[in-house]
C-alpha positions as CSV (number, residue, x, y, z in Angstrom):
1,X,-7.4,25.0,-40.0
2,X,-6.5,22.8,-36.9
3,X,-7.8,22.9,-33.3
4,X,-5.8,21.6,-30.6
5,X,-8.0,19.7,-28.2
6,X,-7.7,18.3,-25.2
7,X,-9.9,16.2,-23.1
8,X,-10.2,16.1,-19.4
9,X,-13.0,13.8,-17.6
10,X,-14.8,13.5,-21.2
11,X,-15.1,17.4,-21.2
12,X,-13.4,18.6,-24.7
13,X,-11.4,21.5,-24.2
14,X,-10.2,23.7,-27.6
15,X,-7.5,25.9,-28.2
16,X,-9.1,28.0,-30.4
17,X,-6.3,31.4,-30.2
18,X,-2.7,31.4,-28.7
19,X,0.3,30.3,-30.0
20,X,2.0,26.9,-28.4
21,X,4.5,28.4,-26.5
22,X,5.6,25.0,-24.9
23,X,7.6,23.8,-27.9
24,X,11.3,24.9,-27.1
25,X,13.1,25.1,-30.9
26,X,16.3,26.7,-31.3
27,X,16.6,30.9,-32.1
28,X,18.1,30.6,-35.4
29,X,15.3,28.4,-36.3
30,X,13.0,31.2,-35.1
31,X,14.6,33.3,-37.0
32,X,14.4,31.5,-40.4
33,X,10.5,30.7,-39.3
34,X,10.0,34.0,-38.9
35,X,11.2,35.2,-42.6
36,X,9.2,31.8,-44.0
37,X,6.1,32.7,-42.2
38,X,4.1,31.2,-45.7
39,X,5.5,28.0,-45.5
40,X,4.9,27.0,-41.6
41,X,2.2,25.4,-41.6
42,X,1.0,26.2,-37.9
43,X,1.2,29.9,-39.0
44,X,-0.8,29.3,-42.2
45,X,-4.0,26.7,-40.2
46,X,-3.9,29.4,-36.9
47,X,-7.2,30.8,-36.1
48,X,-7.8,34.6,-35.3
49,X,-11.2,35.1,-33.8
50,X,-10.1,38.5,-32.8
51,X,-6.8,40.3,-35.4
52,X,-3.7,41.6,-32.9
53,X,-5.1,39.9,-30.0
54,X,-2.7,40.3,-27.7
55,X,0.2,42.7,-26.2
56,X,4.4,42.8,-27.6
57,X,5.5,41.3,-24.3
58,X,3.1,40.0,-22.0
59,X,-0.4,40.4,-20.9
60,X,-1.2,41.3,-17.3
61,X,-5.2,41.8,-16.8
62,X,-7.9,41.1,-18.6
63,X,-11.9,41.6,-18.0
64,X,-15.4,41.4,-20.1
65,X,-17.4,44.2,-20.7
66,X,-20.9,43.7,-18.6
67,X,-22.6,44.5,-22.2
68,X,-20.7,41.7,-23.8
69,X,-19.9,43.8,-26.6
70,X,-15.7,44.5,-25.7
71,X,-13.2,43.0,-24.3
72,X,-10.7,45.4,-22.0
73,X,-7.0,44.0,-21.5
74,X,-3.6,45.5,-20.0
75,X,-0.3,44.7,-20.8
76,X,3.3,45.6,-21.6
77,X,6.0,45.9,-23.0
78,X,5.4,49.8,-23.0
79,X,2.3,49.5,-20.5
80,X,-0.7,50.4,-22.3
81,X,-4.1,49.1,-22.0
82,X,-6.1,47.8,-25.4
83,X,-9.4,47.5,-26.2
84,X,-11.2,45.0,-28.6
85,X,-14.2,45.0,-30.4
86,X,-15.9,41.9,-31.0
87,X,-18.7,43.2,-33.5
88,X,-15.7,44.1,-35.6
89,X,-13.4,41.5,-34.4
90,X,-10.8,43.2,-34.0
91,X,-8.6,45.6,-31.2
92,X,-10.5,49.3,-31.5
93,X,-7.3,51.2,-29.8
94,X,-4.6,51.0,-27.7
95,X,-3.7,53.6,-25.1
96,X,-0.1,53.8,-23.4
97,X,0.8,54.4,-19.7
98,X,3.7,55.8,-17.8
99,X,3.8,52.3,-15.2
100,X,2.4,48.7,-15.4
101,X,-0.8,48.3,-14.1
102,X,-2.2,46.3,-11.3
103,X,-5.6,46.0,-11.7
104,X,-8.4,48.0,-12.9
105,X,-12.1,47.9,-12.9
106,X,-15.1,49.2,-15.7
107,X,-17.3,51.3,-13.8
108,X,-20.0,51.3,-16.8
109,X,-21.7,48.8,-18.6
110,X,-19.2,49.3,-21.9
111,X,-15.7,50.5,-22.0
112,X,-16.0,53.9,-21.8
113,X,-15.4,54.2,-17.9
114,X,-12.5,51.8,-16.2
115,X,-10.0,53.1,-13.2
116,X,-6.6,51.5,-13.1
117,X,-4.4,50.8,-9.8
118,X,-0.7,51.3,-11.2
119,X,2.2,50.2,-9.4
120,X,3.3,53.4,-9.0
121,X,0.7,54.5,-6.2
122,X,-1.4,56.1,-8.6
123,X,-5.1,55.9,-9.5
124,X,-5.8,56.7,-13.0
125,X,-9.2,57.8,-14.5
126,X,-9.9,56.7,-18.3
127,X,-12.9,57.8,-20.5
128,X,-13.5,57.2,-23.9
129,X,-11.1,60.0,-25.0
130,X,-8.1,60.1,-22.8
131,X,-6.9,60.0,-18.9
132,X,-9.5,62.2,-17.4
133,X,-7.6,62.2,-14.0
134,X,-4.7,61.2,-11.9
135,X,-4.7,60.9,-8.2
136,X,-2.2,59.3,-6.0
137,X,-2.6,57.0,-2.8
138,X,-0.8,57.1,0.2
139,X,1.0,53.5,0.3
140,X,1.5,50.8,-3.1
141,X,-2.0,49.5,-3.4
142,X,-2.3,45.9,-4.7
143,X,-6.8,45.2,-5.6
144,X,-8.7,47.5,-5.7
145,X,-12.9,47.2,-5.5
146,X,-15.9,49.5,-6.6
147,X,-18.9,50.5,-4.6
148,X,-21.5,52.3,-6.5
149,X,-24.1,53.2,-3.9
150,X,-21.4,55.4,-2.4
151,X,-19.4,56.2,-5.4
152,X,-16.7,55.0,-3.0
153,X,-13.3,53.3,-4.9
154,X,-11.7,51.1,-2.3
155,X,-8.1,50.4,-2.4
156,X,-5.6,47.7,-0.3
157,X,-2.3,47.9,-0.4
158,X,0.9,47.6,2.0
159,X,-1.1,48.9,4.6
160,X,-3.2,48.2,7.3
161,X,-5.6,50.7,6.2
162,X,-7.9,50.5,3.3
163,X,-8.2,53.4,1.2
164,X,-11.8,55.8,0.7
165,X,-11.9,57.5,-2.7
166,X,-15.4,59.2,-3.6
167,X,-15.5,60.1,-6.9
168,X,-18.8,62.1,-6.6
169,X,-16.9,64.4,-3.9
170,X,-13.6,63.9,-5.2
171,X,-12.1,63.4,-2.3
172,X,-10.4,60.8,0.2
173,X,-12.8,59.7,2.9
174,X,-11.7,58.4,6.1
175,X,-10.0,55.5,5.7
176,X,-10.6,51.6,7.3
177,X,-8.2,50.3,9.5
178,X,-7.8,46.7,9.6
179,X,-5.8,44.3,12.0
180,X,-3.3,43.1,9.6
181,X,-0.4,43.9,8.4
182,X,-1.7,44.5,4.5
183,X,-4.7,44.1,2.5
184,X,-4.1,41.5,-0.3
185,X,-7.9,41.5,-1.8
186,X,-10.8,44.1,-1.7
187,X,-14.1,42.7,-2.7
188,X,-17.4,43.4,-2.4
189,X,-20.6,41.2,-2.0
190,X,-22.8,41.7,-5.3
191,X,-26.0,41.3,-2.6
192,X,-26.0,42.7,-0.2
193,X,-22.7,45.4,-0.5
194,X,-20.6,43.8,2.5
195,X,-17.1,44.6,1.8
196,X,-14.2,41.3,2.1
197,X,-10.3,41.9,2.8
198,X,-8.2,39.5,2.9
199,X,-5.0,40.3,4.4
200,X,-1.4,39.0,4.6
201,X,-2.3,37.6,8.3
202,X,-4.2,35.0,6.7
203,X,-7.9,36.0,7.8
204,X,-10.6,37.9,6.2
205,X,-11.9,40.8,7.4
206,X,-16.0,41.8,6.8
207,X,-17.1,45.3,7.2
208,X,-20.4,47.0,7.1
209,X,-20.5,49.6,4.3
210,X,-23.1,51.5,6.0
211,X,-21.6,52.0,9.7
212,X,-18.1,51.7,8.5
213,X,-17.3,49.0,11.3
214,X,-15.8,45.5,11.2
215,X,-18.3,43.0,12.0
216,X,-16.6,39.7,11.9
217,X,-12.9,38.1,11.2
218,X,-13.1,34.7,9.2
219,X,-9.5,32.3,9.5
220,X,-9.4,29.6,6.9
221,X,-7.0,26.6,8.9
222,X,-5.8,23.9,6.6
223,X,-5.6,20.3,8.2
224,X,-2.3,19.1,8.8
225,X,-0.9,22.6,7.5
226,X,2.2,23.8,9.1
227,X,3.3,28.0,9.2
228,X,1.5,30.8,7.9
229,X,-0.7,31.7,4.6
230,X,-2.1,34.7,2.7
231,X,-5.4,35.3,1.4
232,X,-4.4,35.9,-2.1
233,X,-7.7,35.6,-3.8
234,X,-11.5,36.4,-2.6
235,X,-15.2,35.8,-4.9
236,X,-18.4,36.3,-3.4
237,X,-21.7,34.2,-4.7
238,X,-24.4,36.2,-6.4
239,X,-27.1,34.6,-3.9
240,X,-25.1,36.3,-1.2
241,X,-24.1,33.6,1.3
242,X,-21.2,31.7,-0.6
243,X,-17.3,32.8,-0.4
244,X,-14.6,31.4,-2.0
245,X,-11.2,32.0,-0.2
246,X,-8.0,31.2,-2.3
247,X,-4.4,30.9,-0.7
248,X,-0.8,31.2,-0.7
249,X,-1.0,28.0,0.2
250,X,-2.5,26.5,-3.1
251,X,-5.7,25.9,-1.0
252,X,-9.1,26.9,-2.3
253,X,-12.3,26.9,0.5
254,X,-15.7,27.6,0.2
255,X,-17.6,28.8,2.9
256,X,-21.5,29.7,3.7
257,X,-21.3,33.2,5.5
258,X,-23.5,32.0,8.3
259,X,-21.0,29.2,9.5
260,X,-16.6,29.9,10.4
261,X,-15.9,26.5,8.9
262,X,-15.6,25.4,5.4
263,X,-18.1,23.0,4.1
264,X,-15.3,22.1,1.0
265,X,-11.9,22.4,0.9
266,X,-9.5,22.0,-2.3
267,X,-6.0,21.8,-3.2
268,X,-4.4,22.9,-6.4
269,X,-1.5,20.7,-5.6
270,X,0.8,23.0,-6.8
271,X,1.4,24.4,-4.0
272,X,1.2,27.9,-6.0
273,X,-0.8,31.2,-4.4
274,X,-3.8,31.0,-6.1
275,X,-4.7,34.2,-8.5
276,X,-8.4,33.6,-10.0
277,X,-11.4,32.2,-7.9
278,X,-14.4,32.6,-9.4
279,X,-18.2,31.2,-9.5
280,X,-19.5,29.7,-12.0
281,X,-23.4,29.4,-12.0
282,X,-25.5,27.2,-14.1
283,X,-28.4,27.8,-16.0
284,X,-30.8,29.5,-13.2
285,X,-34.2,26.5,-13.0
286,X,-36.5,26.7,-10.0
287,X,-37.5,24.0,-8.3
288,X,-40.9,25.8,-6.4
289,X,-39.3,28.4,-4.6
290,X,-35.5,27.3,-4.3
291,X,-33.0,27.6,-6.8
292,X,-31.5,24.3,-8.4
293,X,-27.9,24.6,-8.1
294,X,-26.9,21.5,-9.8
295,X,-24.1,22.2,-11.9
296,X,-22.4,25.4,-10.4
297,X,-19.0,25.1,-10.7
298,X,-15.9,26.9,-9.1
299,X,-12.9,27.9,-11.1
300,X,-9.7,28.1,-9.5
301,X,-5.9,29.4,-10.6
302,X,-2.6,29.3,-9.7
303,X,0.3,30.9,-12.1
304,X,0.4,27.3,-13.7
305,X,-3.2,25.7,-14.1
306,X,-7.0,26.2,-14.2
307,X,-9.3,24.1,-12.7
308,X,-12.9,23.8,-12.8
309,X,-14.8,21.6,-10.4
310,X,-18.0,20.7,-8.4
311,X,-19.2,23.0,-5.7
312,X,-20.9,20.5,-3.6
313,X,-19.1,17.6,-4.4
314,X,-15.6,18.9,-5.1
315,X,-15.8,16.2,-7.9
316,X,-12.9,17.6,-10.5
317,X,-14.9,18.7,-13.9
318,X,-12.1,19.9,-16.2
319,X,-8.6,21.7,-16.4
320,X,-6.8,23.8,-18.5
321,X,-3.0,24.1,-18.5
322,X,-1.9,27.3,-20.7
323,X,2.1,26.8,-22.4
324,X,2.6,30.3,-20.1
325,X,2.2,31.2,-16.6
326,X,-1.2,32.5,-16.1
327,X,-1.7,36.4,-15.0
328,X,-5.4,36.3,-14.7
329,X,-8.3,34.8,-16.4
330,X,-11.6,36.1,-17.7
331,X,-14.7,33.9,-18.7
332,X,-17.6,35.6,-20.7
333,X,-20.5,36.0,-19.1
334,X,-23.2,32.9,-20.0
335,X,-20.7,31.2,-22.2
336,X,-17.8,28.5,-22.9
337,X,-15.2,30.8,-24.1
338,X,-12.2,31.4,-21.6
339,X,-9.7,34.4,-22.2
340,X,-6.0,34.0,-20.2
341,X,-3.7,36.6,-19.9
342,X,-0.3,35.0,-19.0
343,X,3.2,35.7,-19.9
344,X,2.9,35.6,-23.6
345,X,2.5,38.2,-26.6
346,X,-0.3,36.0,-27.2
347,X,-3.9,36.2,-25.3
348,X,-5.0,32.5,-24.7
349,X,-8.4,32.0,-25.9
350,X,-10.0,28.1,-24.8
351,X,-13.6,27.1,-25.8
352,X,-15.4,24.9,-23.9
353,X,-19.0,23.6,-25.0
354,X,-19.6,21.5,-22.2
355,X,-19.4,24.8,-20.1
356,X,-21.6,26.9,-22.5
357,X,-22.6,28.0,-25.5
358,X,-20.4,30.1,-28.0
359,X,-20.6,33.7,-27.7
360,X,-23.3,35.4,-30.4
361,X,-20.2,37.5,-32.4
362,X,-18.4,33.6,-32.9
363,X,-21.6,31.4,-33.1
364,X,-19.8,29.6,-35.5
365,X,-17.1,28.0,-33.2
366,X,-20.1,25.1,-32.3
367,X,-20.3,24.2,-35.9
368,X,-16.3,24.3,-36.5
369,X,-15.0,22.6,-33.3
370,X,-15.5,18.9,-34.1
371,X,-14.7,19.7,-38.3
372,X,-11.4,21.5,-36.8
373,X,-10.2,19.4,-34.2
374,X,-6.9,18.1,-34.5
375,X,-5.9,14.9,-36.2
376,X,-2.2,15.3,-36.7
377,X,0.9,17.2,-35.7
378,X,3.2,19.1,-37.9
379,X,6.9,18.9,-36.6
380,X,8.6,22.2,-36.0
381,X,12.1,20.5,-38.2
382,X,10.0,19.5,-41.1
383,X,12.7,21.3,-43.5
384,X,15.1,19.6,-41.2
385,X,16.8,16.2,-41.0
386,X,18.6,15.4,-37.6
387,X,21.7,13.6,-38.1
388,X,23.9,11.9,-36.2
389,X,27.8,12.0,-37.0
390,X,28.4,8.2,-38.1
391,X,25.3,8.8,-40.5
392,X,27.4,12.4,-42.2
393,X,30.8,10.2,-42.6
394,X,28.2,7.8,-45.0
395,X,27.3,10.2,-46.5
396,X,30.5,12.2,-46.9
397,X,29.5,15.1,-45.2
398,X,31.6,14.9,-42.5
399,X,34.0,17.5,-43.5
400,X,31.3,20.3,-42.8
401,X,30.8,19.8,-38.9
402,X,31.9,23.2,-38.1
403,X,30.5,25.4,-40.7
404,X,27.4,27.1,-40.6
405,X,25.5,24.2,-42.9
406,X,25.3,22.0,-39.7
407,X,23.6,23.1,-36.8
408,X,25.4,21.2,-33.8
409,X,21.8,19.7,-30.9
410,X,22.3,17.6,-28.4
411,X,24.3,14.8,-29.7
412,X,24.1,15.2,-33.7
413,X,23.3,17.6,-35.4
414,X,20.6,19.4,-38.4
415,X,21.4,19.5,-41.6
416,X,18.9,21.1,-44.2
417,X,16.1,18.8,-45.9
418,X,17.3,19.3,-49.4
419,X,20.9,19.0,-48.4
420,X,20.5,15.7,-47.2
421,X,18.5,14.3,-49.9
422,X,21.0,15.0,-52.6
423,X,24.1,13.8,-50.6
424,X,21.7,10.4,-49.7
425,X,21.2,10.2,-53.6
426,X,24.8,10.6,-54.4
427,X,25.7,8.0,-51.9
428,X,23.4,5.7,-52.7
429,X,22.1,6.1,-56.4
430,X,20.0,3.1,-56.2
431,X,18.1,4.2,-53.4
432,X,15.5,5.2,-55.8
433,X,15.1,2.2,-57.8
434,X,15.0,0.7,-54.5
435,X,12.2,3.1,-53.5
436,X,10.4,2.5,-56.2
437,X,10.3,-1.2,-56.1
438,X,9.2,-1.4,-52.3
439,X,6.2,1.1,-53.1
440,X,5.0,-0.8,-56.0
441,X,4.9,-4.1,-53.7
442,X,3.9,-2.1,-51.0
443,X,0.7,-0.7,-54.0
444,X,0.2,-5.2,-54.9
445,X,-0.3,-5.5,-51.3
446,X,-2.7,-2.8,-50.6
447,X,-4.6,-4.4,-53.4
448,X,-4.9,-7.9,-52.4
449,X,-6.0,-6.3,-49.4
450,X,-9.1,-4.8,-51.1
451,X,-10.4,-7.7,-52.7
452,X,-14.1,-9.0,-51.8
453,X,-13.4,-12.3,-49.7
454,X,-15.7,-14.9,-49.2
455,X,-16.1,-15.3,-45.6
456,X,-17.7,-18.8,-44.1
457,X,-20.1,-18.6,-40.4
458,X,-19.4,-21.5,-38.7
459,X,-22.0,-22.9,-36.3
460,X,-21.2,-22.5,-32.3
461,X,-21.7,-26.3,-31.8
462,X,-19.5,-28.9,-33.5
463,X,-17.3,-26.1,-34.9
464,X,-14.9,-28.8,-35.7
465,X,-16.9,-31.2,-37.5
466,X,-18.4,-28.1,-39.6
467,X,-15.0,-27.0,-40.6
468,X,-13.9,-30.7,-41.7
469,X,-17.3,-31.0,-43.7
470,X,-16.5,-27.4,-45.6
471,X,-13.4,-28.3,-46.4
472,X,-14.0,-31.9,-48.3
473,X,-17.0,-29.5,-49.9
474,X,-14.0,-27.3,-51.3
475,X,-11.4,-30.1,-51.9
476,X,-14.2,-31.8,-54.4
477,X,-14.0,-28.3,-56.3
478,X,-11.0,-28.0,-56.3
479,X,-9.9,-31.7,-57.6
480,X,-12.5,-31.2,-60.8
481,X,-10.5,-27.9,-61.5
482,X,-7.6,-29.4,-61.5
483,X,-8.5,-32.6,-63.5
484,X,-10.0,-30.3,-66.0
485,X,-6.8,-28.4,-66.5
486,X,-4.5,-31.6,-66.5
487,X,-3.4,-33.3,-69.7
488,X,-1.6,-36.1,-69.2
489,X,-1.5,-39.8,-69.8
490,X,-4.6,-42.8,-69.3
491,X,-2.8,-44.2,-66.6
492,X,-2.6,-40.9,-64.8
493,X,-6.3,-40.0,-65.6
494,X,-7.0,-43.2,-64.4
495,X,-5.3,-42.8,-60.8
496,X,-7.5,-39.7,-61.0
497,X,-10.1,-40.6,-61.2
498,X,-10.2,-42.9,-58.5
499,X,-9.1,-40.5,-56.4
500,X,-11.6,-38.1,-58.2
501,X,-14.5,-40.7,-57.1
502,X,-13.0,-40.9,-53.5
503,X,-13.4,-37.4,-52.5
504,X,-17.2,-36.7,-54.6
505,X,-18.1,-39.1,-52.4
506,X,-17.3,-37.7,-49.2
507,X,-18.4,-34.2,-51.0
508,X,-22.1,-35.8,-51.9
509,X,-21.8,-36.9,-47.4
510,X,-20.6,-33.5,-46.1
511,X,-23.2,-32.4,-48.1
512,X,-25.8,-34.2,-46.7
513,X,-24.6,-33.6,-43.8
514,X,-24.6,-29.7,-43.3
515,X,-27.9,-29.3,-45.6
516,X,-29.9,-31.6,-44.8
517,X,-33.0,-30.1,-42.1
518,X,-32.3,-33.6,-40.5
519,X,-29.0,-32.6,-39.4
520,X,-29.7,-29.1,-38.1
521,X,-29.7,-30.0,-34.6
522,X,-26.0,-31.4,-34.6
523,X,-25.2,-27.4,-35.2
524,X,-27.6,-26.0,-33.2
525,X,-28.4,-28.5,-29.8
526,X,-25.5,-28.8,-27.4
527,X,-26.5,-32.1,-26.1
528,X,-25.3,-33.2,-29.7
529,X,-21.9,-31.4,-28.9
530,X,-18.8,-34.0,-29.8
531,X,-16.0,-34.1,-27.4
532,X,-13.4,-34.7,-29.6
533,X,-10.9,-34.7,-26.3
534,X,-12.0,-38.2,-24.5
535,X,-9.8,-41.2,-25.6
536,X,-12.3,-42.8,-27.2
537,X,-13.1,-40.2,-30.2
538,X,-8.8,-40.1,-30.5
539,X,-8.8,-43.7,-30.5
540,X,-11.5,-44.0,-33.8
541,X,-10.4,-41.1,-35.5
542,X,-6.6,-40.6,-35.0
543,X,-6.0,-39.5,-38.3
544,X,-7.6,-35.7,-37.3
545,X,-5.9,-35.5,-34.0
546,X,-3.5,-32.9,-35.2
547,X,-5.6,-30.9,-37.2
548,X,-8.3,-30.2,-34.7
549,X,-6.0,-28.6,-32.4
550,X,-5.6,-26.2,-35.6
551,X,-9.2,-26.1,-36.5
552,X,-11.3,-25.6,-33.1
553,X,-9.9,-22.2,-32.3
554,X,-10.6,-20.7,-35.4
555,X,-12.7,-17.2,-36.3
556,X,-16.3,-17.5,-37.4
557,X,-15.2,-14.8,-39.7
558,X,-12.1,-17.5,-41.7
559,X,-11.9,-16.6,-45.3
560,X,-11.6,-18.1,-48.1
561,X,-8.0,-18.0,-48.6
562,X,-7.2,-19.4,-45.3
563,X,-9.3,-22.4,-46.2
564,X,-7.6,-23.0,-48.8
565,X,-4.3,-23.3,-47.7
566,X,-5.5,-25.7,-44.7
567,X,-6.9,-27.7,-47.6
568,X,-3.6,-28.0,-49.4
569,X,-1.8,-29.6,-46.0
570,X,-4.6,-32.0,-45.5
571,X,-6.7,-32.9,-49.0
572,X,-3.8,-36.2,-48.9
573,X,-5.2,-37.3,-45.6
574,X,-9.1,-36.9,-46.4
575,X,-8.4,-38.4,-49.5
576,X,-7.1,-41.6,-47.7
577,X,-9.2,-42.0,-44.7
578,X,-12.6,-40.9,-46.4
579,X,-13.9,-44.5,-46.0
580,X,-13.9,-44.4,-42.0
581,X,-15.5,-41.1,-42.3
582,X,-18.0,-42.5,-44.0
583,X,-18.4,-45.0,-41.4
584,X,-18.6,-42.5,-38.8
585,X,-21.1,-39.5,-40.4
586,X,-23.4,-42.9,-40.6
């Protein structure tokens, strides 16, 4: 199983349902996918937290349960609205409509009870059985809003007036008539019941449930903002006082209810009419008698992108950015898990753990996130090889441009996987010898590579004179082992063995030298430190001149190997000049 991840201000975001939609491959590759769905390898690592999540054509709204025990969605293509279980995890039925719906709301705590605004200019009434009832509004309504202490439905439409359904009467009450043109949003106020509309003017409108009048007009200005805007989205804070105004503009603002001007101002800068707005509360954590709100978060929509950030600050926190365009967006009450309904067959599901905890049905995304998280990307052609045309004249294939075995892209073309690899072998029938020689160099090298090296730390101070010292240490060595292996004539031994003498002796000094507790501080003091740049040091020891300009930059972590070699270029040298070294190291 894979996770695609992304990661936005250190904040991880998963896609833990949805297919990629972003990936453009050709139809008859669909196609063939489609018939091989065993062998793609997305299809077989996909994760389905909940089976059939999603709708033939596209989904259009989707909201939580307050229980937290469903998940209610609308879609098309027919319209019908679905409902999932997450106990079972799974979709528990699916009910189809005459028209596409606009927006509905659950008016119990479960599923049982929901009222759907259809584009027809119809209110429908659903129960757990059927359509209980039908009625029809005067104008096409576009939100709709739900006030319980007076059974009243609220709907806004192409209209100045917003429509009075009682549902305890079952009748239409008299209706409120607003300044504007059209009522994009109805919402109400989850404290103290004060109904928002936000209209096509541009302005909301607040009215007093309990006299029915309008008691104040609120118009969001954007600096430096030229024509009109539409309120296109309205979300009220639970404390009462906060409300979040989205725009055709792009624009989100957040205002306290006791003040006309907007203490934080965003833009989506997409210039898109914002869809979703909604407020995301922390953990609740009193502080005496105020509440902390540290941490509350706003999250904001257009059709392309989501975006969570600060409410005080306006500092950006994280963003999503679905492969679809987005219809609406649901998050589940107290947790991390985000559902999007967008223009897909698929239903988007994104998990974020910095935002909250899993849900209790999928407790186990926490544990399965960081296991699942994706290392590496399958490509879409993996049965395919691209080709250009010089590459099908080597490989005689040229005389099939034109038939159904190449598929003509952009400026070559596919061929299939196992085609290619028979004509290559054909062409070329030493291509596998040749293979096979490269991987087994390719296996000596990896080895060499593994082998335990002996690694020397050099001292910070006199590097230099350290790395000289080691190396007429290892040149002794290496002289006896050679001597020892040699059989040759007395002369020869003999011219040996003077040189033999020559470098013991400058072994038994470095020695001395780097051992010796008298020593230590020509390693360890700086004010021993040799400056092996003045003229004077060149002028007495001109014979390493060139190799400390190879030596003084070297690692503290130089293995053995590399010593080695350096040895073989300058073991003549040492070997010659070892009696003014002596003098020197005196």
């Amino acid at each position: 199983m894979v996770l695609t991840a992304t990661s936005t201000n250190n904040v991880k975001v998963y896609t833990v349902s949805g297919s990629n939609l972003a990936r453009k491959i050709p139809d008859w590759l669909a196609r063939r996918k489609r018939k091989e769905l065993q062998k793609d390898i997305e299809w077989s690592t996909r994760i389905e937290l909940i089976q059939d999540f999603g709708f033939p054509e596209a989904a259009l709204r989707i909201k939580a349960t307050p229980d937290g025990t469903h998940l209610m969605a609308t879609g098309l293509y027919k319209p019908q609205i679905r409902v999932f279980d997450f106990a079972n995890s799974s979709m528990k039925f699916d009910r189809h409509t005459d028209t596409e719906n606009v927006n509905f709301l659950l008016m119990s705590d479960d599923w049982t009870k929901s009222v759907h605004l259809q584009n027809d200019r119809t209110l429908e009434f659903h129960n757990e059985g059927q359509m209980h009832y039908r009625a029809r509004i005067p104008r096409f309504g576009r939100d709709l809003a739900y006030h319980s202490p007076s059974c009243d439905v609220l709907v806004g439409g192409a209209s100045s007036e917003v429509f009075r359904l009682n549902i305890d009467q079952g009748r239409f009450m008299t209706p409120m008539a607003t300044t504007a043109g059209g009522v994009n949003v109805v919402e109400v106020n989850p404290a103290h019941q004060l109904f928002g509309f936000g209209t096509e003017d541009g302005t909301v409108e607040f009215w007093d449930p309990r006299a029915r009048n309008r008691i104040g007009v609120l118009e969001p200005t954007i600096p430096n903002m030229q024509g009109g805007m539409e309120i296109t989205a309205l979300s009220f804070r639970d404390d009462g006082l906060g409300a979040a105004v989205g725009t055709s503009s792009g624009h989100v603002l957040l205002y306290d209810l006791r003040q006309a001007r907007p203490w934080q101002i965003k833009d989506q800068q997409y210039g898109l009419p914002i869809k979703v707005v909604k407020w995301l509360e922390p953990t609740r954590s009193y502080s005496g008698d105020a509440l902390d709100m540290e941490g509350a978060k706003i999250m904001s929509a257009d059709s392309r992108i989501i975006k969570l950030w600060a409410v005080e600050s306006g500092k950006p926190y994280t963003s999503i950015e679905p492969p679809c365009d987005i219809n609406d967006v649901c998050v589940s009450p107290g947790t991390g898990l985000v559902y999007v309904a967008g223009e897909s067959s698929d239903i988007q599901t994104y998990f974020v753990p910095q935002l909250g905890p899993a849900p209790q049905w999928c407790h186990f995304l926490e544990n399965l996130t960081e296991e699942m998280e994706e290392n590496q990307k399958h490509s879409i052609y993996d049965d395919y090889k691209f080709v250009v045309r010089r590459e099908l004249e080597s490989l005689g294939l040229a005389h099939l441009v034109g038939t159904p075995v190449l598929k003509p892209y952009m400026h070559g073309f596919f061929v299939d996987l196992r085609l290619y690899e028979r004509a290559k072998a054909i062409a070329n029938p030493f291509a596998y010898e040749e293979y096979r020689i490269r991987r087994v160099q390719e296996k000596l090298a990896e080895a060499r590579e593994s082998r335990i090296r002996a690694t020397t730390k050099l001292p910070k101070v006199n590097r230099a004179l350290a790395q000289r010292l080691l190396q007429m240490q290892k040149a002794e060595t290496t002289k006896r082992k050679a001597d020892d292996e040699e059989d040759e004539e007395e002369e020869v031994k003999r011219i040996g063995g003077r040189q033999r003498k020559k470098v013991q002796a400058a072994a038994v000094t470095a020695s001395a030298v780097l051992e010796d507790n008298r020593f230590k501080d020509i390693f360890a003091d700086p004010e021993f430190e040799v400056d092996e740049n003045v003229d004077e040091y060149k002028q007495l020891h001109n014979t390493y001149a060139k190799r400390v300009q190879k030596t003084v930059d070297r690692d503290d972590s130089s293995d053995e190997e590399d010593l080695d070699i350096r040895h073989e270029k300058i073991s003549q040298s040492d070997a010659e000049s070892v009696d003014s070294d002596d003098e020197f190291y005196q």
